[in-house]
C-alpha positions in Angstrom: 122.3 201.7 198.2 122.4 198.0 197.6 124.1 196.5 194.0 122.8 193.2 192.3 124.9 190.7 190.9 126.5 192.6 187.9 127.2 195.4 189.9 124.0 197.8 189.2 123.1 200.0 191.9 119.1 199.6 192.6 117.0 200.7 195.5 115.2 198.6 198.2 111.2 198.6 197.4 109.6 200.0 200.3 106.5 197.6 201.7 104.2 200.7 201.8 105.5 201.7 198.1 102.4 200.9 195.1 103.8 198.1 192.6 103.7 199.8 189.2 102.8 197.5 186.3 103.3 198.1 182.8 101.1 196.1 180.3 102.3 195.3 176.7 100.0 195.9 173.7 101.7 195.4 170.8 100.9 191.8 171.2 97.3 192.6 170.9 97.5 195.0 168.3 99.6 192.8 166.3 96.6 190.2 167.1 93.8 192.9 165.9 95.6 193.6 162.6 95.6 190.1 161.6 92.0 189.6 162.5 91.3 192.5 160.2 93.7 190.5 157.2 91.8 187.5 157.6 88.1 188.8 157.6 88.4 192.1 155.4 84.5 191.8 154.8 83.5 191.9 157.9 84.8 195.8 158.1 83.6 196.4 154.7 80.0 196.2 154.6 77.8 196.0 151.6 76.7 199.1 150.1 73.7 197.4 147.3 70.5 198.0 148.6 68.3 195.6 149.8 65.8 195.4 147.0 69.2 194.6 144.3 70.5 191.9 146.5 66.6 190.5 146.3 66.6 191.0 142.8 70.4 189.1 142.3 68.8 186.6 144.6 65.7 186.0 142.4 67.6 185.7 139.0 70.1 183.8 140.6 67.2 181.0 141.4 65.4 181.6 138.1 68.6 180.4 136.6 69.1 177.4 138.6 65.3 176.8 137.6 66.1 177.0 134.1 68.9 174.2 134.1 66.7 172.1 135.6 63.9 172.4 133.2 66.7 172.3 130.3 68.1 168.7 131.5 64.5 167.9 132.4 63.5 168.7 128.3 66.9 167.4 127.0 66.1 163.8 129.6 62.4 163.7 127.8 63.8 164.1 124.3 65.9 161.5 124.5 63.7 159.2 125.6 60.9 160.4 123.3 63.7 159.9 120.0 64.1 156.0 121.8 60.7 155.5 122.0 60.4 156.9 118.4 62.9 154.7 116.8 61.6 151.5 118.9 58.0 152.2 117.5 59.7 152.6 113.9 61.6 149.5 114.0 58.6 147.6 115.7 56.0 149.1 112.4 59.1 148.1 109.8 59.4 144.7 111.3 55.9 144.0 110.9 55.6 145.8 107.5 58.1 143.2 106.6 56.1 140.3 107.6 53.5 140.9 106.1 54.8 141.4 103.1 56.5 138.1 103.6 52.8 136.7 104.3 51.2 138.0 101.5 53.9 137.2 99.2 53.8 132.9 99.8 50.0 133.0 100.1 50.6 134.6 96.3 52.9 132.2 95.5 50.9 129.5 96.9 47.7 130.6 95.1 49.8 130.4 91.9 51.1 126.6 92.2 47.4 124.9 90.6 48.2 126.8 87.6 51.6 124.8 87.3 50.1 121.8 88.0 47.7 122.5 85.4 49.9 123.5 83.3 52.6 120.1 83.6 48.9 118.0 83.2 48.5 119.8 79.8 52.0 119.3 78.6 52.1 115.8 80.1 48.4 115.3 77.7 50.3 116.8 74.3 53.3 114.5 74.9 51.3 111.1 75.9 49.1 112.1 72.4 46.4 113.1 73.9 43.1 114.5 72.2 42.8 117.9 71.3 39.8 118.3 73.7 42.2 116.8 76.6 44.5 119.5 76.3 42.5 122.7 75.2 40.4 121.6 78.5 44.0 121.4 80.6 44.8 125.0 79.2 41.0 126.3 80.3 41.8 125.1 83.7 45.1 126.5 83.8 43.7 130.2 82.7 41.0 129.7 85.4 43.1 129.1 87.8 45.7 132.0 87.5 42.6 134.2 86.9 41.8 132.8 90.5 44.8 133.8 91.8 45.0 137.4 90.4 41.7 138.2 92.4 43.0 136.8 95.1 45.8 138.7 95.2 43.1 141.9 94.6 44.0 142.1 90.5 41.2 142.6 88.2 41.0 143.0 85.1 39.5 146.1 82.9 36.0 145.6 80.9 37.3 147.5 77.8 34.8 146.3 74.5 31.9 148.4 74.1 33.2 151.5 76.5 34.5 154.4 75.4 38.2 154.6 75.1 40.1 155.9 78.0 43.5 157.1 77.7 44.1 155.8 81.4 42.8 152.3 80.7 43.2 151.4 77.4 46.6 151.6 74.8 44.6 152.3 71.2 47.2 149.8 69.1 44.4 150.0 65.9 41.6 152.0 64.8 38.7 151.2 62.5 35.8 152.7 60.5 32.3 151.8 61.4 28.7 153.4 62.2 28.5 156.6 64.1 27.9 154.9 67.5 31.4 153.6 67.3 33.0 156.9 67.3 35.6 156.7 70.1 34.2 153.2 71.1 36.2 149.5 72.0 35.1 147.5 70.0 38.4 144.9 69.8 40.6 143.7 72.5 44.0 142.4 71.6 45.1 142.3 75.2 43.3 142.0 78.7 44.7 144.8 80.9 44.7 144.9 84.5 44.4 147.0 88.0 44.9 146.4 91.5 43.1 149.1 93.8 43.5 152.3 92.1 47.0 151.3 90.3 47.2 150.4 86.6 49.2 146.8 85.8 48.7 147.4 82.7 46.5 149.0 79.8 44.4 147.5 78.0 45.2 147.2 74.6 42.0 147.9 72.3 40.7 148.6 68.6 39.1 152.1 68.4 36.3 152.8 66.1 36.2 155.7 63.8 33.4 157.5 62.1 34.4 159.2 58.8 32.1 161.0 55.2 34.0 158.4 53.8 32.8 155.3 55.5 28.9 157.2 56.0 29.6 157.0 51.8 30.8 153.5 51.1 28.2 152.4 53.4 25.4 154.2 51.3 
């Protein structure tokens, strides 16, 4: 029997004798359980059926679908409420301007009545004739009535027709014939419409049809 270097006795191997190997495992077990740690899905498979994880799928797209169509909507209202207020400033703009227009071409209609009036003034304080100036006043009064119809005003026919509350102002009444029961037949003041508005009533003398006036007349 032959010892090794530390003195341990050990046999000679015989050529003919089989080599016994011994292979160690726990190296690939070790390797296997960490596998299973790091990919625990892969031994737990689902259990939903088929037709559930179709269903998850579908809703799941329906709503990604939705979102899109919501930022889509909320995208077009915002532009829309841009658009909106562009158009609103653009229309308020021009509302403006043309009120400007119409305002100086008003204006403007209205400066031959000054000048007719300064010529009249200027004709009662050179001593001019009375015919001078009651002629510069004519020309004044036609000339602002001129510029009211330019501007659309005209005025309300009130002697002779039959008193309307939403035209005239009745400041006066006074007995007469029977035909002049509830009938113009003064004007103290002009009145005055534009379109469909009232300026300003027309203020009138009603008549008025009493026994005692049918009486005094007989």
């Amino acid at each position: 029997m032959a010892r090794d270097l530390f003195g341990r006795d050990y046999k000679h191997k015989r050529d003919d004798e089989p080599e016994i190997r011994v292979t160690d495992r726990r190296r690939i077990l070790v390797n296997d359980d960490e596998s299973a740690d790091r990919n625990p899905a892969a031994e737990s498979p689902s259990l939903k059926p088929s037709y559930v994880e179709e269903l998850e799928g579908r809703t799941k797209a329906a709503e990604q679908k939705t979102l899109e169509v919501q930022a889509r909507f909320e995208q077009l209202r915002k532009q829309l409420q841009s658009e909106t207020d562009e158009t609103r400033q653009r229309l308020n703009r021009a509302a403006d301007e043309r009120a400007g227009r119409e305002k100086a071409a008003f204006i403007a209609a209205l400066l031959p009545v000054l000048d007719n009036l300064q010529r009249a003034t200027e004709a009662a304080e050179s001593g001019g004739s009375s015919e001078v100036i009651a002629e510069g006043i004519r020309q004044t009064a036609s000339s602002f009535e001129t510029a009211l119809a330019a501007a659309g005003v005209e005025p309300i026919d009130a002697v002779g027709e039959m008193f309307d509350p939403e035209l005239h102002e009745a400041v006066e009444t006074s007995e007469g014939e029977p035909e002049d029961e509830g009938r113009v037949i003064a004007q103290h003041t002009r009145g005055y419409r534009i379109g469909d508005r009232l300026l300003r009533p027309a203020r009138v003398k009603v008549g008025r049809y009493t026994d005692k006036a049918n009486r005094a007349m007989e």
